[in-house]
C-alpha positions as CSV (number, residue, x, y, z in Angstrom):
1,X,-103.5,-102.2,-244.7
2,X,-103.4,-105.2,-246.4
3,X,-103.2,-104.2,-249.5
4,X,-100.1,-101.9,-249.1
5,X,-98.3,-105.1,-247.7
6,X,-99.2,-107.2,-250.6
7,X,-98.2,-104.3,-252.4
8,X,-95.0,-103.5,-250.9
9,X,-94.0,-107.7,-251.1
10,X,-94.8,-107.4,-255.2
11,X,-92.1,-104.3,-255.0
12,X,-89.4,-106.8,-253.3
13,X,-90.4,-109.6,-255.2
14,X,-89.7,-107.4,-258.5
15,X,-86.9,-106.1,-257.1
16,X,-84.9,-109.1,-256.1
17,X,-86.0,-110.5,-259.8
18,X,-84.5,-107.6,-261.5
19,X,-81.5,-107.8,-259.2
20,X,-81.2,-111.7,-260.0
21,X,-81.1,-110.8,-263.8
22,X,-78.9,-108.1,-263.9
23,X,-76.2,-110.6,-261.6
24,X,-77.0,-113.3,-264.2
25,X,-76.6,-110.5,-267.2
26,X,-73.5,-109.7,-265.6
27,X,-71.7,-112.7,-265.0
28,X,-72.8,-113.6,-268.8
29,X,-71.3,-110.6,-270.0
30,X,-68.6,-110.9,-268.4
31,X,-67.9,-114.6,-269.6
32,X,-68.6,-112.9,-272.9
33,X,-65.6,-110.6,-272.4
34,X,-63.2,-113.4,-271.2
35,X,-63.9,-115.4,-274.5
36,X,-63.4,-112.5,-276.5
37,X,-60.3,-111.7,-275.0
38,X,-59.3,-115.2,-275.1
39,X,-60.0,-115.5,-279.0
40,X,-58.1,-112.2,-279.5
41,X,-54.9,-113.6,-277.4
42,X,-55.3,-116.6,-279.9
43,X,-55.5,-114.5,-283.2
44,X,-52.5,-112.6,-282.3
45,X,-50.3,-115.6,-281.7
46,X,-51.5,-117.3,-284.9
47,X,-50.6,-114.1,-286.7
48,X,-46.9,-114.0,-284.7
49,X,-46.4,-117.5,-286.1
50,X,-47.2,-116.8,-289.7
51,X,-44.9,-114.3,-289.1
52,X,-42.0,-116.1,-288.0
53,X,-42.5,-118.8,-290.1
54,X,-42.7,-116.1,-292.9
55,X,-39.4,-114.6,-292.0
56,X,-37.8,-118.6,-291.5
57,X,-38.9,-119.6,-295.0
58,X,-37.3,-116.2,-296.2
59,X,-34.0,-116.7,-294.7
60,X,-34.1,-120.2,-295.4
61,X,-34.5,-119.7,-299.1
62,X,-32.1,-116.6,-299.3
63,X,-29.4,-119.5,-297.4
64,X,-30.1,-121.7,-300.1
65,X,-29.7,-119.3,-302.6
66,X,-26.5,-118.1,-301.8
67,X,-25.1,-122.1,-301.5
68,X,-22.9,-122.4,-305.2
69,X,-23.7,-126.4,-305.2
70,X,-27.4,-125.6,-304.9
71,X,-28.5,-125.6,-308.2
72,X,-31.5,-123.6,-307.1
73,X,-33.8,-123.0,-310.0
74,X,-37.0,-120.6,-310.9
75,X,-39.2,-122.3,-308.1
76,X,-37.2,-121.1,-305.5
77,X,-37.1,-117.1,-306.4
78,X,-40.5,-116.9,-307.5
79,X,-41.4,-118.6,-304.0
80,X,-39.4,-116.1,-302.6
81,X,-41.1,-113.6,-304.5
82,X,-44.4,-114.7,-303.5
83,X,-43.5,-114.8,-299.6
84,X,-42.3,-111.4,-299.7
85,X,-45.7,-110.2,-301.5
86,X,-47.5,-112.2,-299.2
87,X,-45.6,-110.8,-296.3
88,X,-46.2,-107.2,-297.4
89,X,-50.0,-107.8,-298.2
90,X,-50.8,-108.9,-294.9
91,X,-48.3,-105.9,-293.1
92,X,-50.8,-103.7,-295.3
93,X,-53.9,-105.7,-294.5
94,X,-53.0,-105.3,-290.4
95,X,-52.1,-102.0,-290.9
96,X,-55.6,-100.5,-292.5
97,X,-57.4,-102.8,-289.9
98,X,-55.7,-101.1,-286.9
99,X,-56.5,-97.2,-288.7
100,X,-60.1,-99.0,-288.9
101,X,-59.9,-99.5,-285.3
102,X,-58.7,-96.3,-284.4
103,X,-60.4,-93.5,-286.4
Protein backbone atom coordinates (compact mmCIF):
# COMPACT_ATOMS: atom_id res chain seq x y z
CA UNK A 1 0.00 0.00 0.00
CA UNK A 2 2.67 2.16 0.54
CA UNK A 3 4.29 2.00 -2.29
CA UNK A 4 1.34 2.91 -4.62
CA UNK A 5 1.06 6.19 -2.41
CA UNK A 6 4.62 7.04 -2.76
CA UNK A 7 4.02 6.23 -6.22
CA UNK A 8 1.00 8.07 -6.94
CA UNK A 9 2.70 11.45 -4.90
CA UNK A 10 5.89 11.00 -7.57
CA UNK A 11 2.95 11.20 -10.37
CA UNK A 12 1.61 14.70 -8.82
CA UNK A 13 4.84 15.83 -8.06
CA UNK A 14 5.78 15.33 -11.89
CA UNK A 15 2.81 16.55 -12.87
CA UNK A 16 2.60 19.86 -11.13
CA UNK A 17 6.49 20.27 -12.45
CA UNK A 18 5.56 19.75 -15.92
CA UNK A 19 2.53 22.02 -15.37
CA UNK A 20 4.89 24.72 -13.74
CA UNK A 21 7.18 24.63 -16.90
CA UNK A 22 4.83 24.73 -19.54
CA UNK A 23 3.04 28.10 -17.56
CA UNK A 24 6.62 29.39 -17.35
CA UNK A 25 7.24 28.22 -21.28
CA UNK A 26 4.13 30.00 -21.91
CA UNK A 27 4.36 33.21 -20.35
CA UNK A 28 8.04 33.31 -21.99
CA UNK A 29 6.71 32.76 -25.22
CA UNK A 30 4.42 34.85 -25.09
CA UNK A 31 6.67 37.80 -23.91
CA UNK A 32 8.62 36.53 -26.96
CA UNK A 33 5.69 37.34 -29.20
CA UNK A 34 5.01 40.86 -27.65
CA UNK A 35 8.70 41.91 -28.34
CA UNK A 36 8.47 40.64 -31.71
CA UNK A 37 5.55 42.45 -32.43
CA UNK A 38 6.83 45.35 -30.78
CA UNK A 39 10.15 45.40 -32.97
CA UNK A 40 7.93 44.91 -36.11
CA UNK A 41 5.54 48.02 -35.13
CA UNK A 42 9.02 49.85 -34.89
CA UNK A 43 10.42 48.70 -38.29
CA UNK A 44 7.42 49.77 -39.99
CA UNK A 45 7.35 53.22 -38.69
CA UNK A 46 11.06 53.66 -39.36
CA UNK A 47 10.37 52.58 -42.92
CA UNK A 48 7.11 55.18 -43.02
CA UNK A 49 9.58 57.87 -42.14
CA UNK A 50 12.17 57.20 -44.68
CA UNK A 51 9.47 57.29 -46.74
CA UNK A 52 8.16 60.58 -46.07
CA UNK A 53 11.20 62.11 -45.62
CA UNK A 54 12.02 60.58 -49.11
CA UNK A 55 9.00 62.09 -50.80
CA UNK A 56 9.80 65.77 -48.60
CA UNK A 57 13.36 65.90 -49.94
CA UNK A 58 11.78 65.09 -53.51
CA UNK A 59 9.37 67.88 -53.47
CA UNK A 60 11.69 70.05 -51.80
CA UNK A 61 14.20 69.76 -54.50
CA UNK A 62 11.75 69.71 -57.47
CA UNK A 63 10.42 73.43 -55.46
CA UNK A 64 13.83 74.52 -55.72
CA UNK A 65 14.24 73.56 -59.04
CA UNK A 66 11.57 75.21 -60.50
CA UNK A 67 12.57 78.73 -58.41
CA UNK A 68 14.29 81.01 -61.67
CA UNK A 69 16.69 82.88 -58.99
CA UNK A 70 17.88 79.52 -57.67
CA UNK A 71 20.79 78.95 -59.60
CA UNK A 72 20.50 75.28 -58.76
CA UNK A 73 23.45 73.42 -60.23
CA UNK A 74 24.48 69.52 -61.03
CA UNK A 75 24.32 68.62 -57.23
CA UNK A 76 20.92 69.13 -56.94
CA UNK A 77 19.57 66.84 -60.00
CA UNK A 78 21.85 64.19 -59.47
CA UNK A 79 20.63 64.23 -55.77
CA UNK A 80 17.43 64.00 -57.12
CA UNK A 81 18.37 61.38 -59.17
CA UNK A 82 19.78 59.34 -56.53
CA UNK A 83 16.57 59.80 -54.17
CA UNK A 84 14.40 58.58 -56.76
CA UNK A 85 16.76 55.38 -57.35
CA UNK A 86 16.99 54.96 -53.89
CA UNK A 87 13.32 55.30 -53.47
CA UNK A 88 12.58 52.71 -56.16
CA UNK A 89 15.28 50.23 -54.81
CA UNK A 90 13.81 49.99 -51.60
CA UNK A 91 9.86 49.83 -53.15
CA UNK A 92 11.61 46.73 -54.99
CA UNK A 93 13.53 45.51 -51.97
CA UNK A 94 9.95 45.56 -49.82
CA UNK A 95 8.23 44.23 -52.55
CA UNK A 96 10.30 40.79 -53.07
CA UNK A 97 10.46 40.57 -49.15
CA UNK A 98 6.61 40.51 -48.84
CA UNK A 99 6.38 37.66 -52.14
CA UNK A 100 9.21 35.98 -49.72
CA UNK A 101 6.71 36.09 -47.04
CA UNK A 102 3.91 34.95 -48.87
CA UNK A 103 4.83 32.08 -51.20
Amino acid sequence: MEVVVIGVMQGVVTAMGIWFLQKSMTKRDKATQEREKAREDMEYNLLTAVNASISLGEATAKAVQRIPDAHCNGDMTTALEYTTTVKHELKNFLNRKAVEKVV
